[in-house]
OpenMM code with the backbone's topology and positions (N, CA, C; nanometers):
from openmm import Vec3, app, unit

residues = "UNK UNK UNK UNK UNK UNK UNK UNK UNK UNK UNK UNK UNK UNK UNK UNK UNK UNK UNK UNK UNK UNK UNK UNK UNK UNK UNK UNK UNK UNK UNK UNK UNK UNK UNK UNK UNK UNK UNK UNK UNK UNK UNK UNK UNK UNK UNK UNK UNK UNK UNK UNK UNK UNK UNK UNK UNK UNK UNK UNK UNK UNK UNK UNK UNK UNK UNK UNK UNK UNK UNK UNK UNK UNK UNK UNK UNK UNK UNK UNK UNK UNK UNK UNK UNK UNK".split()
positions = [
    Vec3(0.0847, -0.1179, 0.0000),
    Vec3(0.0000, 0.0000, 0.0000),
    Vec3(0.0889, 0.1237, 0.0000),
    Vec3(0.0678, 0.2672, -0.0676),
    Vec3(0.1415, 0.3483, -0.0999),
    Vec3(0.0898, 0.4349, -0.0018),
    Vec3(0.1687, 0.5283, 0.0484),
    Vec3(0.0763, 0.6348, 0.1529),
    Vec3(0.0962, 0.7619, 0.0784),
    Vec3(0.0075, 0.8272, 0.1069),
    Vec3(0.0121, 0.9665, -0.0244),
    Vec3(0.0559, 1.0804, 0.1055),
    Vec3(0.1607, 1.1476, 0.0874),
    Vec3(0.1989, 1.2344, 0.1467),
    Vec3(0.1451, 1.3845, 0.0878),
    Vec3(0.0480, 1.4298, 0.1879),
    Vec3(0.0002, 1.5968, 0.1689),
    Vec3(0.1385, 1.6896, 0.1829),
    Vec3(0.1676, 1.7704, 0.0691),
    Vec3(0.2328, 1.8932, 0.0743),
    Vec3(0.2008, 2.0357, 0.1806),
    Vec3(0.2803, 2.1223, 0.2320),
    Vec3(0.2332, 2.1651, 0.2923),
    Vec3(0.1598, 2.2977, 0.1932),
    Vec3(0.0742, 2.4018, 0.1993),
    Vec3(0.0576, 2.5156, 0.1065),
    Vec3(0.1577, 2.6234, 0.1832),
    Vec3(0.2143, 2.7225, 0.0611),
    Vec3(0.3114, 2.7738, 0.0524),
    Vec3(0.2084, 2.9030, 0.0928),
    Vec3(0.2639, 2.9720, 0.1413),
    Vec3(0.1841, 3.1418, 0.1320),
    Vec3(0.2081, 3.2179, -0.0328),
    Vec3(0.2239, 3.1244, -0.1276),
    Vec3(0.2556, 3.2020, -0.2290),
    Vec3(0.1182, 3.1598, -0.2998),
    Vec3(0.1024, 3.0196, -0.2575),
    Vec3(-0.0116, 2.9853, -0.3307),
    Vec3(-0.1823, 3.0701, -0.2142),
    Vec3(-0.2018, 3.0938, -0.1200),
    Vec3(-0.2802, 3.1508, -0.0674),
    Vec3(-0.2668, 3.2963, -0.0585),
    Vec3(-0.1738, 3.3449, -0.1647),
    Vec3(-0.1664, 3.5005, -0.1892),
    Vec3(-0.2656, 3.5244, -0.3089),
    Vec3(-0.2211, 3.3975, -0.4018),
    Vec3(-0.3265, 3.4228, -0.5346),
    Vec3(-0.5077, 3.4886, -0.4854),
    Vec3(-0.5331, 3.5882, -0.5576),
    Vec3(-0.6430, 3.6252, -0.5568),
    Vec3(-0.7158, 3.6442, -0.6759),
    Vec3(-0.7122, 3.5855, -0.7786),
    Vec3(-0.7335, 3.5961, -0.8993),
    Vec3(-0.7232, 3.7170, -0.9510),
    Vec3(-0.7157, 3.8149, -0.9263),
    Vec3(-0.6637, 3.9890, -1.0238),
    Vec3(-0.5225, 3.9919, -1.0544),
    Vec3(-0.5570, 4.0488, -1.1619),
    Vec3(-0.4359, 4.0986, -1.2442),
    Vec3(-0.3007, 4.1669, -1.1974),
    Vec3(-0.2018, 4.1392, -1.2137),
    Vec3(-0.1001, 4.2482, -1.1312),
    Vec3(-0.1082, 4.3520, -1.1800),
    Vec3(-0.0212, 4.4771, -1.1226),
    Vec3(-0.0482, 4.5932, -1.2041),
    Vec3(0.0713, 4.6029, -1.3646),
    Vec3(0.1523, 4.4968, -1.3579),
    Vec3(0.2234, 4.4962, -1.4718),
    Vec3(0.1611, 4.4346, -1.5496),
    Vec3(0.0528, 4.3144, -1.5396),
    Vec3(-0.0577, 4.2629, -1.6546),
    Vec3(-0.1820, 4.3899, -1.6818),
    Vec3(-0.2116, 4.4471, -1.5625),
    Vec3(-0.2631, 4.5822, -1.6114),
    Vec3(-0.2072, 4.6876, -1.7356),
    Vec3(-0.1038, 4.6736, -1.6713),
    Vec3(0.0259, 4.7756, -1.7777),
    Vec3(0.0350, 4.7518, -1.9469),
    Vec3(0.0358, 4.6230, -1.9178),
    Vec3(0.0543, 4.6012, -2.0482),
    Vec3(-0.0656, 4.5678, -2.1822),
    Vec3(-0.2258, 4.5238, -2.0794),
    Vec3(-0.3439, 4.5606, -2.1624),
    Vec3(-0.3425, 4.6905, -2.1835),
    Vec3(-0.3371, 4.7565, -2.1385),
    Vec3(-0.3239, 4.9105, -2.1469),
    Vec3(-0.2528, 4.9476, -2.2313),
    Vec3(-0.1084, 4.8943, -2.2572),
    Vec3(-0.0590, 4.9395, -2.4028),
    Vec3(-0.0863, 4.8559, -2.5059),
    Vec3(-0.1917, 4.7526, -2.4912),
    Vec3(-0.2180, 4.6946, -2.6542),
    Vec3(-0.3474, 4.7522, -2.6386),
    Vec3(-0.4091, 4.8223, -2.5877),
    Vec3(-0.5302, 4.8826, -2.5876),
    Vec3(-0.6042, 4.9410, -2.7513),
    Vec3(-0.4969, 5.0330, -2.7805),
    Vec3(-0.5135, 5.0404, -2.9301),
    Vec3(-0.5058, 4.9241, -2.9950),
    Vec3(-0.3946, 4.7994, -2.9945),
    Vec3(-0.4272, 4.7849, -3.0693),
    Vec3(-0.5757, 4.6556, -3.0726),
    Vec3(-0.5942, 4.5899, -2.9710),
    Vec3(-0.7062, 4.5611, -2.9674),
    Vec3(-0.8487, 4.6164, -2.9755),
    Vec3(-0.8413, 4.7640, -2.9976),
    Vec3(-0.9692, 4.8291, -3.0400),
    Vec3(-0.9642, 4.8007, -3.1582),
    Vec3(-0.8482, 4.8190, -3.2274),
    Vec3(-0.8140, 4.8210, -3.3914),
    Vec3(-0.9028, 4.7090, -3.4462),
    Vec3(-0.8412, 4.5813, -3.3360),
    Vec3(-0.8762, 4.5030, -3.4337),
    Vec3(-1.0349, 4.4133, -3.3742),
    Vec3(-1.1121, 4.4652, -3.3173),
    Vec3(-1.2399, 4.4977, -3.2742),
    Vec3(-1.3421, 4.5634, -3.3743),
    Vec3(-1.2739, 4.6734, -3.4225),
    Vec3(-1.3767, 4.7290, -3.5408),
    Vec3(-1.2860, 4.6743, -3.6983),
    Vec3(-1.1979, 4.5773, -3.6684),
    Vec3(-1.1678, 4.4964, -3.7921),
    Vec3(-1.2859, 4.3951, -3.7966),
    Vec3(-1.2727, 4.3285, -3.6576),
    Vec3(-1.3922, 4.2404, -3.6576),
    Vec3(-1.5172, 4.2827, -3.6822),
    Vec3(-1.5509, 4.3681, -3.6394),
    Vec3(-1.7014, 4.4637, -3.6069),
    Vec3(-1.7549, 4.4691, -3.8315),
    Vec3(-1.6023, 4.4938, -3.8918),
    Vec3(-1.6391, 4.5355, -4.0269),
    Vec3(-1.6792, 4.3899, -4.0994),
    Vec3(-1.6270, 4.2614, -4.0614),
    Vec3(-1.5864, 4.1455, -4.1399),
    Vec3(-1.7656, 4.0863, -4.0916),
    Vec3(-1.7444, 4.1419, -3.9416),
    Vec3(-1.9295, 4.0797, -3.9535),
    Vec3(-2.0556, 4.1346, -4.0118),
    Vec3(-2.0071, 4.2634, -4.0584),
    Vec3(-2.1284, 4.3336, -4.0971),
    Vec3(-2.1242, 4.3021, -4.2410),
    Vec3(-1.9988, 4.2381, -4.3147),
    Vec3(-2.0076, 4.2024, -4.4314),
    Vec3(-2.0287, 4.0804, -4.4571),
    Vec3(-2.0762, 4.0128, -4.3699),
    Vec3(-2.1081, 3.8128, -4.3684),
    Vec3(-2.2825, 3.8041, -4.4435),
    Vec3(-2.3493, 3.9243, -4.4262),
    Vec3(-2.4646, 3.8878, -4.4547),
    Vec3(-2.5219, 3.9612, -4.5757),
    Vec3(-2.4579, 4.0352, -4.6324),
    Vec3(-2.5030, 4.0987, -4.7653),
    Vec3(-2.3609, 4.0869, -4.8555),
    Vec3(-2.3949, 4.1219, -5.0003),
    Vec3(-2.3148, 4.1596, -5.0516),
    Vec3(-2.2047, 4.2439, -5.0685),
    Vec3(-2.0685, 4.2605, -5.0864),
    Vec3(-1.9865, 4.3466, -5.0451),
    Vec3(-2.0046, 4.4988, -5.1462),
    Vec3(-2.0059, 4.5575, -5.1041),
    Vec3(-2.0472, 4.6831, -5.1754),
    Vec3(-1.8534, 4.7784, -5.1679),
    Vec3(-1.8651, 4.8641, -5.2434),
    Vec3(-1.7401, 4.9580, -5.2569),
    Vec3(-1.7085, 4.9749, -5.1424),
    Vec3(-1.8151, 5.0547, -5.0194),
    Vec3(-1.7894, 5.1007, -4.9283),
    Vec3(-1.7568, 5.0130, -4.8398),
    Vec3(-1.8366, 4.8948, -4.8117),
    Vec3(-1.7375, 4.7734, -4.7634),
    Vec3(-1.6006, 4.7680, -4.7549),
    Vec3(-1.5670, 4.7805, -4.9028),
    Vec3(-1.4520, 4.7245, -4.9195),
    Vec3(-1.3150, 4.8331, -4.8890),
    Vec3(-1.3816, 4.9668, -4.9145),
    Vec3(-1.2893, 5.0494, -4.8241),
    Vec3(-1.2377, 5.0628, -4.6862),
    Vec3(-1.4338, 5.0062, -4.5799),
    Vec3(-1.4144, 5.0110, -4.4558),
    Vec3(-1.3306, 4.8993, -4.4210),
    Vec3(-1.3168, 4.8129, -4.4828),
    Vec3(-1.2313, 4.7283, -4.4479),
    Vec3(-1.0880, 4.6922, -4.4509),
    Vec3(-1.0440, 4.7984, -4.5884),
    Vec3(-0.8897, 4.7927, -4.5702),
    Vec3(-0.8153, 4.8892, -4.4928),
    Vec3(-0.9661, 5.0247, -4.4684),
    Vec3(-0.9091, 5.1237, -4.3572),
    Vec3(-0.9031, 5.0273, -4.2084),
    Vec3(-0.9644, 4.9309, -4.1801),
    Vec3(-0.9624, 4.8946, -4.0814),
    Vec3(-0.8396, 4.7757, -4.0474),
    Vec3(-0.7914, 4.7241, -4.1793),
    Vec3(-0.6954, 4.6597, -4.1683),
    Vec3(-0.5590, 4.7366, -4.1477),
    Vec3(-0.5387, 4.8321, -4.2172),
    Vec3(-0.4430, 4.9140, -4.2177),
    Vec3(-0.4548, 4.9802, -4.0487),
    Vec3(-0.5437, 4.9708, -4.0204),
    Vec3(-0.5319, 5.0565, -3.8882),
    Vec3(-0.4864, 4.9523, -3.7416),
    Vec3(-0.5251, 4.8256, -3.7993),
    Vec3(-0.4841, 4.7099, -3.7625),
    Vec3(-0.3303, 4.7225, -3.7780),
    Vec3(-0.2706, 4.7864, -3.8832),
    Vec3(-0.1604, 4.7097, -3.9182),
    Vec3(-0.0442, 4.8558, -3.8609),
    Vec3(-0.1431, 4.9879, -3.8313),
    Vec3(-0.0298, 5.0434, -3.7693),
    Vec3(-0.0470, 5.0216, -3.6837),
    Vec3(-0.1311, 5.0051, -3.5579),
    Vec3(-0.0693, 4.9795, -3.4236),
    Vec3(-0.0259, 4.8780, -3.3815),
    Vec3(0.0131, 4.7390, -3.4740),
    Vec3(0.0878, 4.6452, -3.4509),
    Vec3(0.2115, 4.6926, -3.4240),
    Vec3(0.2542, 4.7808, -3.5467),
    Vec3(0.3828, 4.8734, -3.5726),
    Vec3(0.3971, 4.9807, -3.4782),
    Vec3(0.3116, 5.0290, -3.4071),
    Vec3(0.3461, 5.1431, -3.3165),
    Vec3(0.4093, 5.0670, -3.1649),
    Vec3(0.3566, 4.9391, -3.1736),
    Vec3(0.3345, 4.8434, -3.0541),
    Vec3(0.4141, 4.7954, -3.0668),
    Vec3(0.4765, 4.7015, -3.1771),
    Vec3(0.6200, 4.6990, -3.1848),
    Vec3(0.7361, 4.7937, -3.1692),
    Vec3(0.7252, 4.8688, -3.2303),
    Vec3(0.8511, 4.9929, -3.2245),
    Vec3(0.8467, 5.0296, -3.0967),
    Vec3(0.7495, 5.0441, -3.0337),
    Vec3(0.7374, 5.0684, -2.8905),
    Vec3(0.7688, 4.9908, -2.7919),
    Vec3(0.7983, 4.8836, -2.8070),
    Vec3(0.8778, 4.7339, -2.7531),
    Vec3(0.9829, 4.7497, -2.7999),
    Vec3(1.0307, 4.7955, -2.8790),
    Vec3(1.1920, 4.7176, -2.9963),
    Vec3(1.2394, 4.9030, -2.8823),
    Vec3(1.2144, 5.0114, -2.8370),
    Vec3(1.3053, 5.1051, -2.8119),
    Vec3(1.3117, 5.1001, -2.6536),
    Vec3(1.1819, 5.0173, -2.6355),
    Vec3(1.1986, 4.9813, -2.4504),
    Vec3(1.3106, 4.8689, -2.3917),
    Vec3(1.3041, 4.7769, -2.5080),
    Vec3(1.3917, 4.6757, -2.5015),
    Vec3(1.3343, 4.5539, -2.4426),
    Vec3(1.1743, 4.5533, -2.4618),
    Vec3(1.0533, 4.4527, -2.4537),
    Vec3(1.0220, 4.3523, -2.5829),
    Vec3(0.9824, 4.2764, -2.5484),
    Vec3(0.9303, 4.2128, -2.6853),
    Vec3(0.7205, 4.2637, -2.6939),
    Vec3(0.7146, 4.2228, -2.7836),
    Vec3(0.5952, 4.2842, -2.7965),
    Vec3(0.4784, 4.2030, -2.7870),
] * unit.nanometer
topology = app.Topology()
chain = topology.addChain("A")
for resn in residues:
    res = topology.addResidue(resn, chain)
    for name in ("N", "CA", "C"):
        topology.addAtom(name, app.Element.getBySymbol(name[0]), res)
């Protein structure tokens, strides 16, 4: 017969309180843009699932990609001069 030995709990594990630290705060906060970006990327791709794509569609959508695609780049460059990865 095997005897199962209980561990004791650490105070590291009864510190957890499920919230965010303020450096996981920190850092939604700087992808903030770009997760809005790509929110009304999404917001455009669903409004075009149910009709036909029209001109204006197809503009709102590469403005929204492009806007997607600079704050990847602002978010990067902004990592690459902190000396973060992104």
């Amino acid at each position: 017969m095997k005897s199962i030995i209980t561990l004791p709990v650490t105070s590291e594990a009864l510190a957890f309180d499920d919230e965010p630290s303020a450096a996981e705060l920190d850092a939604v906060e700087r992808e903030m843009p770009l997760i809005l970006a790509e929110v009304d990327l999404l917001d455009v791709r669903i409004a075009m699932l149910d009709r036909p794509a029209t001109e204006l569609d197809g503009r709102s959508l590469r403005r929204a990609r492009n806007r997607v695609l600079v704050e990847r780049r602002k978010l990067t460059n902004r990592a690459a001069t902190l000396g973060g990865a992104a």
